[in-house]
N, C-alpha and C positions, 0 to 999 in steps of 0.2 A: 525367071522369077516365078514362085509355084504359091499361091494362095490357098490355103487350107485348113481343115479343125486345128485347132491346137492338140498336142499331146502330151503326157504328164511330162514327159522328159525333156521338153520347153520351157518349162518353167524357170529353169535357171536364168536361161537369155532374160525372159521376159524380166524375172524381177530386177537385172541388172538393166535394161531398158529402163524400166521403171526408177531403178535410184537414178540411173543420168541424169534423168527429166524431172527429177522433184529437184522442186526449188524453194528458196526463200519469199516469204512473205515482201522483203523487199529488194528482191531480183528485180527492179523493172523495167529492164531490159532484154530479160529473157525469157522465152516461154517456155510452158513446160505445168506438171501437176504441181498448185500451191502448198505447199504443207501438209503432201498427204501421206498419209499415215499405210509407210509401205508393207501391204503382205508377207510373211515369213515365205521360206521355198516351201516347205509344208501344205500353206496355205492357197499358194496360187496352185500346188499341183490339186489337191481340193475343186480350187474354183473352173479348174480345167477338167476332169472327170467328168463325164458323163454331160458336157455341156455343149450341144449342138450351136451354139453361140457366140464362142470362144476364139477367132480366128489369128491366124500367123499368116504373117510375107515370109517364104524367107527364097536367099539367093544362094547358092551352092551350098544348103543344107543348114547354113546360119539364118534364126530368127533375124530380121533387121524390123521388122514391123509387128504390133499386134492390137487387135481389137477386143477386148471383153465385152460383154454383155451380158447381164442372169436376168430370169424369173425370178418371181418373188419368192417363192420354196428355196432357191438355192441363195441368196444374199440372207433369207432366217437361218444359214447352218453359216456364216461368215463367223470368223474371231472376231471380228469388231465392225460394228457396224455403227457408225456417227451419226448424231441427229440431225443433218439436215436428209440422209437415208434413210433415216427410219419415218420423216415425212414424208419423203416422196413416194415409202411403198405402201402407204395409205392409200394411195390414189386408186378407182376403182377400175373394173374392167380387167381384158387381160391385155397385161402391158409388159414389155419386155424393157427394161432397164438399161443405158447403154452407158456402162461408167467411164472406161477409158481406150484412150487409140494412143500409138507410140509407132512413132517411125524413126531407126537410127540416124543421129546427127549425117551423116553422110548421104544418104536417101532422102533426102526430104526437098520440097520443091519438084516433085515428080509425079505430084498425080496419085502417089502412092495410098493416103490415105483416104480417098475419093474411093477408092478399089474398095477397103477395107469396108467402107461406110456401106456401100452399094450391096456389097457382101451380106450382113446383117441386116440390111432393110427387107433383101430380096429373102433372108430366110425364115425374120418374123412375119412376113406375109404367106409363107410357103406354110406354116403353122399356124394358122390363124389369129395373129396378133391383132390386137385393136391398135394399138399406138406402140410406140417408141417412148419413152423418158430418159432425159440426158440432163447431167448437174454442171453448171460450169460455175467458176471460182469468176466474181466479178469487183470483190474489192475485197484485198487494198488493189491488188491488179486484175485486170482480165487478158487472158491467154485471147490476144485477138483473131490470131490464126482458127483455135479453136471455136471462136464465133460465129465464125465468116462460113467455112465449113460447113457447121448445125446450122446456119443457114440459108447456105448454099442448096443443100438437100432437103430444104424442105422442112426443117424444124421453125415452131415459133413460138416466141416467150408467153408459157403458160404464168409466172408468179416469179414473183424474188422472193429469196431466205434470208433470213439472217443464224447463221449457226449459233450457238452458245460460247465457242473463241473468237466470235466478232468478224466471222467473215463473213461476207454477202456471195449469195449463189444465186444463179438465174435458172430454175431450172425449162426446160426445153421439151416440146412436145411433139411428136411427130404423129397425125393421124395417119394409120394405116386403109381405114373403109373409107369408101365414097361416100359421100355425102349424101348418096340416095339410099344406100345402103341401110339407113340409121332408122 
């Protein structure tokens, strides 16, 4: 299994990782992204240029996993960007954004996203990130894997949102400086 940038020609996997895992508002049963509003191929190969951020698992050359994550320069050139985004990238400082992780239905329960997370922490500190922000969907459902995860590593509920189609988001902060540091 080989952990790495993403590159344009992933994109495919990913977006089909990506429709697996969108679900219904009232799946609640299942986890996965709430009703989100999936990237064209276009778009995620976009999101993956030139985006030190960006990471894939994969296993004999097939994506089975990924991680995105942008600055705030690259989610302002997004096709669409929703308002509970466009308040979070108000936030000051320099912050790296960490929207989504996907590990194929058969990988999962392996630690694998643990990797993925570790991955992205260790390379907004390699760059001098101040923080981390992470959006999680918390009602009508919360992806509780998802929770557990963000804080597992170290995130902690900065605010709740309420979007304008009535979902609530928790979003999540991760300081990257010491606390002496400041």
């Amino acid at each position: 299994m080989k952990l790495m940038l993403a590159k344009e020609i992933d994109a495919k996997r990913i977006r089909e990782l990506t429709v697996s895992n969108n679900i219904k508002r009232t799946d609640k049963n299942k986890i996965g992204f709430i009703d989100y509003p999936i990237p064209s191929l276009n778009e995620y190969k976009r999101r993956i240029k030139n985006n030190p951020y960006f990471f894939v698992l994969k296993e004999k050359d097939k994506v089975i996993g990924f991680n995105a994550s942008y600055t705030k320069n690259k989610i302002s050139k997004f096709d669409v960007v929703d308002d509970v985004l466009k308040h979070t990238i108000k936030k000051t400082g320099k912050i790296l954004f960490f929207e989504q992780l996907a590990i194929a239905q058969h990988h999962r329960k392996q630690g694998l996203s643990y990797k993925l997370y570790f991955k992205m922490i260790n390379k907004a500190k390699q760059k001098g990130f101040d923080k981390i922000l992470s959006i999680l969907v918390t009602k009508p459902i919360t992806n509780k894997v998802s929770k557990h995860t963000l804080e597992k590593t170290g995130f902690k509920l900065l605010e709740k949102y309420k979007s304008k189609d009535k979902l609530t988001f928790a979003i999540y902060l991760l300081n990257l400086k010491n606390k002496n540091e400041n």
